[in-house]
Short mmCIF file of the C-alpha atoms (twelve columns), coordinates in Angstrom:
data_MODEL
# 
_entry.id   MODEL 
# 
loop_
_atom_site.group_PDB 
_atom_site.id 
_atom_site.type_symbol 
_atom_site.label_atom_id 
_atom_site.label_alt_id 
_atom_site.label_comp_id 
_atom_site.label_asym_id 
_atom_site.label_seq_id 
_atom_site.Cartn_x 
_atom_site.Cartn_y 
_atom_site.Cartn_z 
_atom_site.pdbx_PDB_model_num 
ATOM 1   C CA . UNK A 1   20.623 -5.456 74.668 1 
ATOM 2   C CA . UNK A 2   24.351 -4.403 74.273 1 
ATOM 3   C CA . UNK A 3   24.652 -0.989 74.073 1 
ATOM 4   C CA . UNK A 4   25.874 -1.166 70.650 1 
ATOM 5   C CA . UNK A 5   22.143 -1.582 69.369 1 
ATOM 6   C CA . UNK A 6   21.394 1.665  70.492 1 
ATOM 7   C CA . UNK A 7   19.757 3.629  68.027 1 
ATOM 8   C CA . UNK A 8   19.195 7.416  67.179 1 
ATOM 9   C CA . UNK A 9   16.599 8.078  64.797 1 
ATOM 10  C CA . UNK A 10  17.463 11.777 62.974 1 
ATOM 11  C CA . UNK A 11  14.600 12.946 60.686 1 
ATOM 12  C CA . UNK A 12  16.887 15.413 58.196 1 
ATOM 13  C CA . UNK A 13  15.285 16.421 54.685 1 
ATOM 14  C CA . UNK A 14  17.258 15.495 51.828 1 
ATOM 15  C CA . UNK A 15  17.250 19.530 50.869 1 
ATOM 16  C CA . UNK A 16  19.569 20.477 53.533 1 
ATOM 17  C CA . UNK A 17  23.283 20.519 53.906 1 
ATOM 18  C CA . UNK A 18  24.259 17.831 55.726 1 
ATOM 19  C CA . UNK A 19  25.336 18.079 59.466 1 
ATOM 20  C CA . UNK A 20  29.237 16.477 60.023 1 
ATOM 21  C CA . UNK A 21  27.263 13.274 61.909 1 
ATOM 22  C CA . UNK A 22  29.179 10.616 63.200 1 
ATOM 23  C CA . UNK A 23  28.024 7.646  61.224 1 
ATOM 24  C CA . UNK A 24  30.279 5.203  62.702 1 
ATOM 25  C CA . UNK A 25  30.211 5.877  66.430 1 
ATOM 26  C CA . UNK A 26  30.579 2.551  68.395 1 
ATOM 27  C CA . UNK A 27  27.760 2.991  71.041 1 
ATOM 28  C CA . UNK A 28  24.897 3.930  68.691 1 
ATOM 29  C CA . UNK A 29  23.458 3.676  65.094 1 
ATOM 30  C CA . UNK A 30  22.255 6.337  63.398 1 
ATOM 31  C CA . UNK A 31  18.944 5.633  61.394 1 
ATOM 32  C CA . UNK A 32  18.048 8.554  58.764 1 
ATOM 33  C CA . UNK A 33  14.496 9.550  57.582 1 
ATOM 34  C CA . UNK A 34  14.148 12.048 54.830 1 
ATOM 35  C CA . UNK A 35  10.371 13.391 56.819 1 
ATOM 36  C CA . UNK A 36  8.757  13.777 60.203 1 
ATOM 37  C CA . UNK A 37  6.118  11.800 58.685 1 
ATOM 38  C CA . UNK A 38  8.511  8.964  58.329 1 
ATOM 39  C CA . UNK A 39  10.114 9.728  61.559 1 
ATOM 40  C CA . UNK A 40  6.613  9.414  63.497 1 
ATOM 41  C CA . UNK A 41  6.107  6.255  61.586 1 
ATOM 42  C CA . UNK A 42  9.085  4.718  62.134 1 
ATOM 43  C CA . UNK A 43  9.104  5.163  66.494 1 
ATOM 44  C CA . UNK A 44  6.398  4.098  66.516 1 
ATOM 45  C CA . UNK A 45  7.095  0.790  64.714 1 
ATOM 46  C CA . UNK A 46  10.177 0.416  65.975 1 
ATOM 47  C CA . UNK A 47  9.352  1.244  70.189 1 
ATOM 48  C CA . UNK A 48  5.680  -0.889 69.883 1 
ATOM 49  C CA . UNK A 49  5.509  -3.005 67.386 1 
ATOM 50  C CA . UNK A 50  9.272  -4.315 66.786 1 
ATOM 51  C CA . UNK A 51  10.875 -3.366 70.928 1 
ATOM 52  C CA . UNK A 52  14.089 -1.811 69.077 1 
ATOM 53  C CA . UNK A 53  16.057 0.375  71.225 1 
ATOM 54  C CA . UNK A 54  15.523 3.731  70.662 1 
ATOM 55  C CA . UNK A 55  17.515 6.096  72.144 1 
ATOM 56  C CA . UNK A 56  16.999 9.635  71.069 1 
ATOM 57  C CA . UNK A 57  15.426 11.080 68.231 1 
ATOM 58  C CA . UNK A 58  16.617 14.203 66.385 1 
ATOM 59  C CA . UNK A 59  14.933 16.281 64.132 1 
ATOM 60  C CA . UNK A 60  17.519 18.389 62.203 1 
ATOM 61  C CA . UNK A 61  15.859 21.337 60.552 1 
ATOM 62  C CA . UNK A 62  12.681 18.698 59.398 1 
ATOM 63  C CA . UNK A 63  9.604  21.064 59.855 1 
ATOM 64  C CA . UNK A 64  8.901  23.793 62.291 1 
ATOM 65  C CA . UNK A 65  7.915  23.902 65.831 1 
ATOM 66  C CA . UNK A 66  4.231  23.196 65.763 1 
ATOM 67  C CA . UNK A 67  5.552  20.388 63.550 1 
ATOM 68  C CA . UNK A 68  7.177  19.522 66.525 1 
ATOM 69  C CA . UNK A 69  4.445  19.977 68.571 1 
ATOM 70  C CA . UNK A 70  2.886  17.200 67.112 1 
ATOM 71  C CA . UNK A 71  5.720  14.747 67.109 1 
ATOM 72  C CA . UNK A 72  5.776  15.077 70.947 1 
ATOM 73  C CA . UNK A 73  2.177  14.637 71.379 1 
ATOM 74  C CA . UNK A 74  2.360  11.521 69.197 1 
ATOM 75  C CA . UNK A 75  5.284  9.708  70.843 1 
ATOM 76  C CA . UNK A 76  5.130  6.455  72.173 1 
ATOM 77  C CA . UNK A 77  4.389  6.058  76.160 1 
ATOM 78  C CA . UNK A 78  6.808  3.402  76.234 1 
ATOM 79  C CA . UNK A 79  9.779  5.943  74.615 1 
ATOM 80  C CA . UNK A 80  11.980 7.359  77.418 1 
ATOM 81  C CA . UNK A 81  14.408 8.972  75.441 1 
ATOM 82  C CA . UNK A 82  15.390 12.467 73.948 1 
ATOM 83  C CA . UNK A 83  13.637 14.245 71.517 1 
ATOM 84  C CA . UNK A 84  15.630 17.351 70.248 1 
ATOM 85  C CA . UNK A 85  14.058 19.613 67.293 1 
ATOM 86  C CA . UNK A 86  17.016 21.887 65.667 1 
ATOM 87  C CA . UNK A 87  16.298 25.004 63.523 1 
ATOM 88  C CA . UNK A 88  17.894 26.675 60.740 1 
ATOM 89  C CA . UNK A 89  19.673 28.662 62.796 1 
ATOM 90  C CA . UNK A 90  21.273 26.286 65.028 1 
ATOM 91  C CA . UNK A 91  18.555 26.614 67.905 1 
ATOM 92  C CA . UNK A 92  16.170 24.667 69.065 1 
ATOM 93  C CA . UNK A 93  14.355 22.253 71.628 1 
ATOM 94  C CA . UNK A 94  14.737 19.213 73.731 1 
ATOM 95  C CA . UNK A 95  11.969 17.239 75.432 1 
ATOM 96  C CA . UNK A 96  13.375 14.433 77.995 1 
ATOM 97  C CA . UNK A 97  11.981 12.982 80.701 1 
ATOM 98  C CA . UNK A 98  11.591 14.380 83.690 1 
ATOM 99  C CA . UNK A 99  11.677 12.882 87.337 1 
ATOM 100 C CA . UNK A 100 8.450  12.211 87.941 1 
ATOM 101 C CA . UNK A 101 8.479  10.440 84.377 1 
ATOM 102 C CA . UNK A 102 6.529  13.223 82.506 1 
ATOM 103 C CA . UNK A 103 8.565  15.127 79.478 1 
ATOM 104 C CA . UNK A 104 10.192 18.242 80.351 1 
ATOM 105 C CA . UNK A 105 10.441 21.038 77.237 1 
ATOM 106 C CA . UNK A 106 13.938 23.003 76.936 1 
ATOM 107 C CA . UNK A 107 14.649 25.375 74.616 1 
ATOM 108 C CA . UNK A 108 18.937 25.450 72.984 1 
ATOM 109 C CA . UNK A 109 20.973 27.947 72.321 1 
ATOM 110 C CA . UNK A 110 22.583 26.821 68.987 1 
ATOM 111 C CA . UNK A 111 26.182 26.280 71.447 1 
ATOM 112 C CA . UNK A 112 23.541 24.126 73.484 1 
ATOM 113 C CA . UNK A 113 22.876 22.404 70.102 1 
ATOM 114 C CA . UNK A 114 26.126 21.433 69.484 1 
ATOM 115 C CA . UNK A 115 27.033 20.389 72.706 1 
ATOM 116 C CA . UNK A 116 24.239 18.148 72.946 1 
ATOM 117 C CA . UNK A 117 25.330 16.755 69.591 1 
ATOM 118 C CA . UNK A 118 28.761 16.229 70.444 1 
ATOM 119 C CA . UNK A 119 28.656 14.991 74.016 1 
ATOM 120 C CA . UNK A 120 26.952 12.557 72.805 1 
ATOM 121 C CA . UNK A 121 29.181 11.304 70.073 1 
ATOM 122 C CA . UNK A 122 26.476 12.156 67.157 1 
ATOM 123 C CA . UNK A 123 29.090 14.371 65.225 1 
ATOM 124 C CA . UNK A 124 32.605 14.433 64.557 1 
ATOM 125 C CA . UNK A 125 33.058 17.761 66.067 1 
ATOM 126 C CA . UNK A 126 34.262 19.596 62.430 1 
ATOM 127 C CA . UNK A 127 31.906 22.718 63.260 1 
ATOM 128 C CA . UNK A 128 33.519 23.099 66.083 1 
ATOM 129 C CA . UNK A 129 36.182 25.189 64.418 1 
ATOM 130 C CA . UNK A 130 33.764 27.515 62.246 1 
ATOM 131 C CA . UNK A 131 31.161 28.080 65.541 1 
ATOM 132 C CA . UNK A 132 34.279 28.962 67.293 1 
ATOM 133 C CA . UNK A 133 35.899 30.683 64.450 1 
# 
C-alpha cells in the first residue's frame, strides 16, 4: 500500500469543540467516529476483517481513562500502531509498541499532546499561537 492509504481513526464526540485537524494532509486520511463504541468497532473491522491500514488511533476527549482502559485491552493483535487518549485538559496517554512487540503506556503533558499531533501532520498547527500565547 502507498502511503497515501494510511489511515488515522480519531474517535471525537460531536459535543466538543473541534480540534484545528488537518483534514487534507497528503500522507494520511483521517476517519471520524462520533463514540469509542464506534471506534472499537470500526479497528476492529477495518485491521481483521477488511486489512485497511491503520495507522494510529486517537481518542480526543471520547470517554475517560478506564474507558481507555478498555479500548487497549480490546485492540486487535494484528494493530501495531499508536493509540493516544487526550483529555479535557490537553493531557493524556499514548500506548505504542514497544521493542519486544508488547504496548508500552506513556502518559502527555498537554505540550506532549500537541507535539504528537503536529509532528505528525494531524493539525494545522493554529493552537500553536494560543498554547504559546
Amino acid at each position: 500500500m502507498s502511503l497515501a492509504t494510511r489511515i488515522t481513526i480519531v474517535a471525537s464526540p460531536p459535543n466538543k469543540p473541534d480540534l484545528d485537524w488537518r483534514v487534507t494532509a497528503a500522507h494520511t486520511r483521517l476517519a471520524f467516529v462520533g463514540t469509542l463504541t464506534a471506534l472499537r468497532f470500526a479497528l476492529e473491522k477495518a485491521v481483521t476483517d477488511v486489512g485497511l491500514d491503520i495507522e494510529r488511533v486517537v481518542v480526543d476527549r471520547a470517554g475517560n481513562a478506564e474507558d481507555f482502559l478498555d479500548l487497549l485491552a480490546h485492540v486487535p493483535a494484528e494493530f501495531a500502531g499508536d493509540v493516544m487518549f487526550m483529555r479535557d485538559n490537553g493531557t493524556g496517554y499514548l500506548s505504542s509498541m514497544g521493542r519486544g512487540g508488547d504496548r508500552v503506556l506513556y502518559a502527555l503533558t498537554a505540550r506532549d499532546v500537541r507535539f504528537y499531533l503536529e509532528a505528525h501532520d494531524l493539525v494545522t498547527g493554529r493552537a500553536t499561537e494560543r498554547m504559546t500565547a
